[in-house]
C-alpha positions in Angstrom: 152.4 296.1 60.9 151.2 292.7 60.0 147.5 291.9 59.5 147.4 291.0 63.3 148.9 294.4 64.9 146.1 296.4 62.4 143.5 293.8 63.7 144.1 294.8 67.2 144.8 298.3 66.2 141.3 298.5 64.7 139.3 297.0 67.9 141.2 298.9 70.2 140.7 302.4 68.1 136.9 301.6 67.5 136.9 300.9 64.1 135.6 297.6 64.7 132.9 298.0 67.6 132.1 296.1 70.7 129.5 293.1 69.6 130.2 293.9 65.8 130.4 290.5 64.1 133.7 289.5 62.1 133.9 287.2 59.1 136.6 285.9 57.2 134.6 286.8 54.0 134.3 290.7 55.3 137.9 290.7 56.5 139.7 289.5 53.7 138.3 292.5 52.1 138.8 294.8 54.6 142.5 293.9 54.4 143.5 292.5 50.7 144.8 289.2 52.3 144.0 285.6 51.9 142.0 283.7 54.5 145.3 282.4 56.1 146.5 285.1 57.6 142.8 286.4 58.8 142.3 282.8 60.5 145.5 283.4 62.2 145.2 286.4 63.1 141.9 285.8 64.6 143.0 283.3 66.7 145.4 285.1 68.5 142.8 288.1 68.9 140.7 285.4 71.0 143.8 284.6 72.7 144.2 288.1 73.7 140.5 288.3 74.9 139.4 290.7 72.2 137.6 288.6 69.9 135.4 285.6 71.0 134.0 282.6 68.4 130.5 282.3 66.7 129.1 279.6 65.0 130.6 281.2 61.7 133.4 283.8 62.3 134.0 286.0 65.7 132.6 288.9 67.4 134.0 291.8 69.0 133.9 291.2 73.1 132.0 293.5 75.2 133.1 294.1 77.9 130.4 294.6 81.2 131.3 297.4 84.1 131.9 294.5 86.5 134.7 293.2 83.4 136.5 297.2 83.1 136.1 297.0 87.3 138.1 293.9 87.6 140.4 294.9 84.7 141.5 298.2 86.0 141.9 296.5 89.8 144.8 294.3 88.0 145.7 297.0 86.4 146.8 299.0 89.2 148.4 296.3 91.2 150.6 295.4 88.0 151.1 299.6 87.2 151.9 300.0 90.8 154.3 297.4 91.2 156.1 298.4 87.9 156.4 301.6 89.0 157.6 300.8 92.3 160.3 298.5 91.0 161.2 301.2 87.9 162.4 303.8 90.8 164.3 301.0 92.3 166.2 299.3 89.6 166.0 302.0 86.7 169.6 302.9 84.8 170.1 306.3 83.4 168.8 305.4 79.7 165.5 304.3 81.9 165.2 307.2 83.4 165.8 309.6 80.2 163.2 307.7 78.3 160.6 308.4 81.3 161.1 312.2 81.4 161.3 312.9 77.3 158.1 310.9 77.4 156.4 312.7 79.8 157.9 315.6 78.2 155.8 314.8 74.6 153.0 314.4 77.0 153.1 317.5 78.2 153.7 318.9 75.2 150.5 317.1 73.3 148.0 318.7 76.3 149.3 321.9 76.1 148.5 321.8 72.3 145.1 323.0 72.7 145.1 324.7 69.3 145.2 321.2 67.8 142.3 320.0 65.9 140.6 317.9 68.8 141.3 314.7 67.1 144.9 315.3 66.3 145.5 316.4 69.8 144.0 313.9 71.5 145.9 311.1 69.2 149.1 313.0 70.1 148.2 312.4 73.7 147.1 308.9 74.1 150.7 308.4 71.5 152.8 310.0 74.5 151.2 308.9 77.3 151.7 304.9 75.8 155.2 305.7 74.9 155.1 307.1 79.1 154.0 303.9 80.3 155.7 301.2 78.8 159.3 303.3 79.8 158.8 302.7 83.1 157.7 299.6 82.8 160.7 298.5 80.8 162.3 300.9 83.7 161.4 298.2 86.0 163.8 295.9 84.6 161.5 292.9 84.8 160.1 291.3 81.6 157.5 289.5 83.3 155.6 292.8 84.3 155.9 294.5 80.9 154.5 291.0 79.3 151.5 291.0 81.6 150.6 294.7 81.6 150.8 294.7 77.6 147.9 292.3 77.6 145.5 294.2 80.5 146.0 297.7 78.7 145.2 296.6 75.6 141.2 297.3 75.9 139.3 299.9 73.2 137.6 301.6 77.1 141.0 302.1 78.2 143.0 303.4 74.8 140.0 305.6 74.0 139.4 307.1 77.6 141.4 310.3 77.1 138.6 310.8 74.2 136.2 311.7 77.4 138.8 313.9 79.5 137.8 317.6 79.6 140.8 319.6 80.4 140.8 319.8 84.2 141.3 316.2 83.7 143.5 316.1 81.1 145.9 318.5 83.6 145.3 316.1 86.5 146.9 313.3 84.4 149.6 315.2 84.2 150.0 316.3 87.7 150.2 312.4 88.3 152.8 311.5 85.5 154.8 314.4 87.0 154.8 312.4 90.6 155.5 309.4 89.6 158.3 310.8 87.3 159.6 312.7 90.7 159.3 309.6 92.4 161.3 307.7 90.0 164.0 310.5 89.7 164.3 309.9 93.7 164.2 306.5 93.9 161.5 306.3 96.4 159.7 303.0 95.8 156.8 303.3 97.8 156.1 307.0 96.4 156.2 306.0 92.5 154.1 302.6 94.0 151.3 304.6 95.5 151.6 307.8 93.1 151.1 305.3 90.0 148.2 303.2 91.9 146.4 306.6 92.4 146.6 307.3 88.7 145.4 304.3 87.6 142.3 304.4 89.5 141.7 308.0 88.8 141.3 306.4 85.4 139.2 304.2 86.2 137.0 306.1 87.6 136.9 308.4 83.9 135.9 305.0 82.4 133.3 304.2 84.6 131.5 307.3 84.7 131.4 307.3 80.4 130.5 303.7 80.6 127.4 304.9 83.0 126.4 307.8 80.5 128.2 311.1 82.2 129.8 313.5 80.8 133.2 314.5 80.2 135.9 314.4 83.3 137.0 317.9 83.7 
């Protein structure tokens, strides 16, 4: 990965924190490079709405409940429509991908004698890998362009961290219709069973965000 991709990596993960200041100074230590490449790869953080500009260097954005509301409402529409269109237009490679993704998915929640952390790595890993095969399923670059930039929030990576394991099995449930959906071709199933799942999400965020406990 260049200095950009571990950037990202790092806000997304929670290394860096939301409102924790950046400077050039700090980061060219934090990452043995020059100024050049932390410049540019600070730029296109702001670009992708991670990062916003101080006076001297960046901070990390925060986002508000109204921002991870609005977020996860695009979120579905996008999700939903990618899905839809993946049980429609998906070729046989598509639809392999989907199931031995969902497949490690399964796998990583039914490792409960994992060391937490490890496990729950192993399941955000699968359930990314899940998600962008059926959007590349969908046949339509547009989609996989645009939902690459809405998912890439540190909330949304780092909401399986709060899933107890009744939730954790309930995302499953809802991979496993969608993947049925896909397998039969029925557009308006994957559409609606996708749309479902995302706000079920949501909902997981939103409850953390207000101070509840785990989901499940």
């Amino acid at each position: 990965m260049n200095v950009y991709e571990q950037m990202k990596e790092a806000i997304i993960t929670g290394r860096y924190k939301q409102g924790e200041r950046l400077t050039e100074e700090a980061l060219t230590i934090d990452w043995n490079v020059s100024r050049t490449p932390i410049r540019s790869a600070l730029k296109q953080l702001e670009f992708d709405g991670l990062v916003q500009p101080l006076k001297r260097g960046f901070f990390v954005r925060a986002f508000s409940k109204e921002d991870l509301r609005q977020i996860y409402d695009l979120r579905a529409l996008l999700e939903s429509y990618g899905a839809g269109q993946a049980a429609l237009h998906h070729q046989s490679e598509d639809l392999a991908a989907i199931q031995q993704a969902n497949s490690q998915y399964e796998q990583a929640i039914l490792a409960s004698s994992l060391p937490h952390e490890e496990r729950i790595s192993a399941v955000i890993a699968a359930n990314t890998q899940f998600h962008d095969a059926v959007y590349r399923a969908s046949r339509n670059r547009h989609i996989q362009e645009l939902i690459a930039k809405v998912v890439v929030l540190p909330f949304i990576y780092r909401s399986f961290y709060w899933f107890g394991e009744d939730g954790l099995q309930q995302s499953l449930a809802a991979h496993k219709t969608i993947v049925a959906a896909i397998e039969e071709r029925d557009g308006e199933r994957a559409k609606a069973a996708m749309n479902e799942h995302i706000f079920k999400g949501r909902d997981y965020v939103l409850h953390y965000y207000e101070g509840g406990d785990k989901f499940g």
